[in-house]
N, C-alpha and C positions, 0 to 999 in steps of 0.2 A: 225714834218714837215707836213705841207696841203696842198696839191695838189696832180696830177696827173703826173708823171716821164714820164710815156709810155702809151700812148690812148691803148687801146683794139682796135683790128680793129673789122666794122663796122657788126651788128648783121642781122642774115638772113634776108631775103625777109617777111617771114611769120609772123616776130616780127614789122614789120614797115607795115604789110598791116591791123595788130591787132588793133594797134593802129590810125591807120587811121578810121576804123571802130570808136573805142572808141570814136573818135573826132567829125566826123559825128553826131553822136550819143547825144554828147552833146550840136549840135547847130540847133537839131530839133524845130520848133519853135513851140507854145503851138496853138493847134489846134484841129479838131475832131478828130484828129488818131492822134495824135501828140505823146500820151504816148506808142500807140502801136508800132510806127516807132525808137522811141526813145528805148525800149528790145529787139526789133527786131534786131536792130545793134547793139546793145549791144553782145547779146547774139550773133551774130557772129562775133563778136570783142572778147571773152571771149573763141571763138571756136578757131579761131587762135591762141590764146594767149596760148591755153592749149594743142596743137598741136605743137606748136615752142618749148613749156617746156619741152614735153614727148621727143619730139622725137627729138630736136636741142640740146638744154640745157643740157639733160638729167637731170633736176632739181628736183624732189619729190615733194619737197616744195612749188617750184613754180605752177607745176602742179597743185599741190592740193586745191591752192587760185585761180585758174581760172578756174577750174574745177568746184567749188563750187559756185563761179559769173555766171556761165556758165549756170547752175542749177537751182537758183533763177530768172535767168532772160529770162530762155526758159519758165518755170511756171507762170510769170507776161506775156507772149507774149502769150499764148496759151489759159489764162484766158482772155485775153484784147479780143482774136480774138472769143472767145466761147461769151463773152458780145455783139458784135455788131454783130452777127450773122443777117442776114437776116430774119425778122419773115415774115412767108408765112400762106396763107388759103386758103380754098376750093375756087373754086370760087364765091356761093353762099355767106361767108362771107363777101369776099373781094369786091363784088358787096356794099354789107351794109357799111363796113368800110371806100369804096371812097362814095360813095354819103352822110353820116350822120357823121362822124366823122374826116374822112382827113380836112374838111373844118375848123374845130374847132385846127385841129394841135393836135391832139390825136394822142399818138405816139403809134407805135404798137404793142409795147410789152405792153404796160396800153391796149390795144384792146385786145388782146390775153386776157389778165387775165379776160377780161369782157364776152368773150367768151368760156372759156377754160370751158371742161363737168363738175368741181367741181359748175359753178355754175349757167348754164344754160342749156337745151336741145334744138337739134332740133328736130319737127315735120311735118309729114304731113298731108294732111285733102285733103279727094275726095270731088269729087262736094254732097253736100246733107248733110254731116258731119257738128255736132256743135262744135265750138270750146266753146260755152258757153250756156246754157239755161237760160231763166229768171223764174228769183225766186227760181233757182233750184241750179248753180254753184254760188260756193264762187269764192270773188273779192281778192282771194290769192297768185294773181301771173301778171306777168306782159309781154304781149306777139309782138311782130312786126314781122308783114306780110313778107317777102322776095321775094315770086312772086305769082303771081295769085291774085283773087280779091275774098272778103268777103261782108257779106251782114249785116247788122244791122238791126232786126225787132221789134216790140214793138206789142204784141197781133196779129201776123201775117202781120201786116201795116210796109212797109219798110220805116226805117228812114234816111239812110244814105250809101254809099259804102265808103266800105276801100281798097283801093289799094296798092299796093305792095312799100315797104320802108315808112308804117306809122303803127304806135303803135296800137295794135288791143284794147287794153279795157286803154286804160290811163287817161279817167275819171274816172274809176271806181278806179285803183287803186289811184290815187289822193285824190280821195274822201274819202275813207275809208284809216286806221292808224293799224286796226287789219286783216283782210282780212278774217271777218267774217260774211258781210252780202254780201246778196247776187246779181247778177246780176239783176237788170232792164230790160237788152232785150235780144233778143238771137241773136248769134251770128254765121250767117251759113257761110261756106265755098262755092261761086257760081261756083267753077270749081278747078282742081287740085292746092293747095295752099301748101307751105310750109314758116315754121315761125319757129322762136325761141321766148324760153318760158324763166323768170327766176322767179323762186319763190321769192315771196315777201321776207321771212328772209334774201334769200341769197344774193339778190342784196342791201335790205336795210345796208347788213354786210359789204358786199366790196363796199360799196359808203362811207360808214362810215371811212373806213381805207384809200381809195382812195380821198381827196376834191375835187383836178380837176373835176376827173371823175364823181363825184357826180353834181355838175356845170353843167357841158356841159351835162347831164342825166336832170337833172330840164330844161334847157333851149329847149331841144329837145322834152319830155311833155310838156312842158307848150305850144309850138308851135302848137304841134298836136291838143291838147287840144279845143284850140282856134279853129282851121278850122274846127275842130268836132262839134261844138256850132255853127259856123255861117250854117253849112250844116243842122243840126239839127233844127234851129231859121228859115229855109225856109218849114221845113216839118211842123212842131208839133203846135198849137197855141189854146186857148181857147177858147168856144164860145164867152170870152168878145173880143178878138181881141189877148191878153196876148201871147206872146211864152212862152216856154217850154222845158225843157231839163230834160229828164224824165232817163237820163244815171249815174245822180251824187241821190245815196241814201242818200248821207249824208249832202244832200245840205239843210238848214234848209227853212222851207214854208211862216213864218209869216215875216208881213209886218216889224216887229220891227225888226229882225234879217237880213232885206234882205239885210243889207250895209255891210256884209262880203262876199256876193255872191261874186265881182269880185275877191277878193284875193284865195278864193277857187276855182273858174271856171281856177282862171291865171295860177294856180300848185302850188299858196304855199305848202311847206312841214313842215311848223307849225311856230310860231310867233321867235324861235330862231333862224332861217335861212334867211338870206339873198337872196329875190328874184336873178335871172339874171335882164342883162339892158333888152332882151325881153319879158321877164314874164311881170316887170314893164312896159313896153312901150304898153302892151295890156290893163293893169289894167288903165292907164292913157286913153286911146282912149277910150275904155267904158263907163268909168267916166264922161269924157266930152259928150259923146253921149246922155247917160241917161237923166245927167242934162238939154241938149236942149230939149227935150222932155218931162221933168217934167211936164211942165206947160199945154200941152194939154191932159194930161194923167191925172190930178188930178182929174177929175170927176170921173175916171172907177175905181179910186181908191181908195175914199171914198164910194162908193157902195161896195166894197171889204169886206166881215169878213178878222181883222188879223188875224181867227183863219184859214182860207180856206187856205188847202194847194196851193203853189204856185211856183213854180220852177224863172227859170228866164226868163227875159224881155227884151230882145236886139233888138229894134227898125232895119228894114233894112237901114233904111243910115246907120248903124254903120258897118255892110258890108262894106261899101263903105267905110269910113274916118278911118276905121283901115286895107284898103286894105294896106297902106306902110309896116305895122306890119307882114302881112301874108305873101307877098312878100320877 
């Protein structure tokens, strides 16, 4: 015979508030916390459930299967909430991380690992302090200002200022692949500055395991880059008339090699990497620049040895027509 002769009357409070948890629980709908709302009630649905057993039921058995769900799904709750933890920094980070990286949608735990001491340091520099000599410091490391302002000199003649949230030597390291030659200018601190440093291995390793981050690291050089050239392209020029960017040693001189200048000036990181759309978007603007300017420039150019060393050549309208670039 199937069925039931005599209903059981109706079971505690504590078994029907278990369950109602349990129920909850499975019509969490899929969301940013969705999985952690979903153990959450679980895990106190598995709390009553094993509460009603021990101490209503008086069940072992029962006990024991809810006790053990109870278990697993306090450890999935406690992990979920240890994962979305709040990442916090000093505020001198946090200054860096809202102005050069919030905007790219850098999320903060990939900022944390870019800052964490295994692979950067911070520093500071009094007023008169060099963060670089010429011809003297190797291009082995890769640095950005966080406040206070630096100076850029070349045989004593200043070339440029660097101000606070821009990359302190990032032609240099652009330029160079070993971070064995050595700086072109020096590089003094004009008043209390501090910055963070990362050695060239270390950031080349975690850009390497990280792509985003390596991305938005290329687009952020290649940026700086650029407004370091146009600053540079108002100071430096030859007596034919020629600018000059005397900060890239590895930029080659002769007239036959000069049609890689803009892919090196842009930040390529070598012919197997995919520029950004702004890297590209300066190498176009120059391009076009250059080319209007060909035509009155071919006499200075033909008096030129291609053997005479010669850096580069950025007309001032290109200032102007790759202002949307810089912007």
């Amino acid at each position: 015979m199937i069925g039931c002769r005599q209903w059981q009357p109706t079971n505690h409070i504590l078994y029907h508030l278990a369950n109602g948890m349990l129920c909850l629980g499975l019509l969490v709908p899929d969301y940013n916390y969705g999985a952690l709302l979903l153990h959450g009630l679980m895990f106190l649905g598995f709390l009553l459930m094993s509460i009603w057993s021990w101490v209503i039921l008086c069940a072992p058995d029962f006990f024991s299967w809810n006790f053990a769900f109870l278990i697993l799904n306090g450890v999935q709750t406690f992990s979920l909430m240890y994962s979305i933890r709040p990442v916090k920094f000093c505020a001198e980070l946090e200054e860096v991380y809202v102005s050069l990286f919030l905007p790219f949608r850098v999320s903060r735990h990939l900022y944390k690992r870019l800052v964490c001491p295994e692979f950067c340091t911070l520093m500071t520099l009094h007023e008169g302090e060099a963060y670089a000599t010429q011809s003297v410091t190797r291009t082995d490391k890769l640095g950005l200002l966080i406040s206070g302002v630096m100076h850029a000199y070349s045989n004593r003649s200043l070339l440029h200022t660097i101000t606070e949230k821009q990359f302190i030597d990032s032609p240099e390291f652009e330029s160079t692949s070993t971070g064995e030659e050595k700086f072109q200018v020096s590089i003094v601190a004009a008043g209390l500055c501090r910055y963070i440093f990362w050695p060239r291995q270390s950031v080349e390793y975690l850009l390497i395991k990280e792509p985003y981050l390596a991305c938005i690291m290329k687009t952020l050089i290649g940026r700086d880059i650029t407004n370091k050239l146009y600053a540079l392209n108002e100071k430096v020029a030859t007596p034919a008339g020629s600018r000059l960017d005397i900060r890239l040693p590895s930029i080659p001189g002769t007239r036959k090699q000069r049609k890689d200048l803009r892919r090196a000036l842009a930040g390529a990181m070598g012919n197997d990497v995919q520029t950004t759309d702004h890297i590209l978007a300066a190498d176009t603007a120059v391009q076009t620049c250059s080319h209007e300017v060909t035509i009155t420039q071919e006499n200075d150019l033909d008096k030129t040895s291609d053997n005479e060393e010669t850096d580069v050549f950025i007309p001032k309208s290109a200032t102007v027509k790759s202002a949307n670039f810089i912007l």
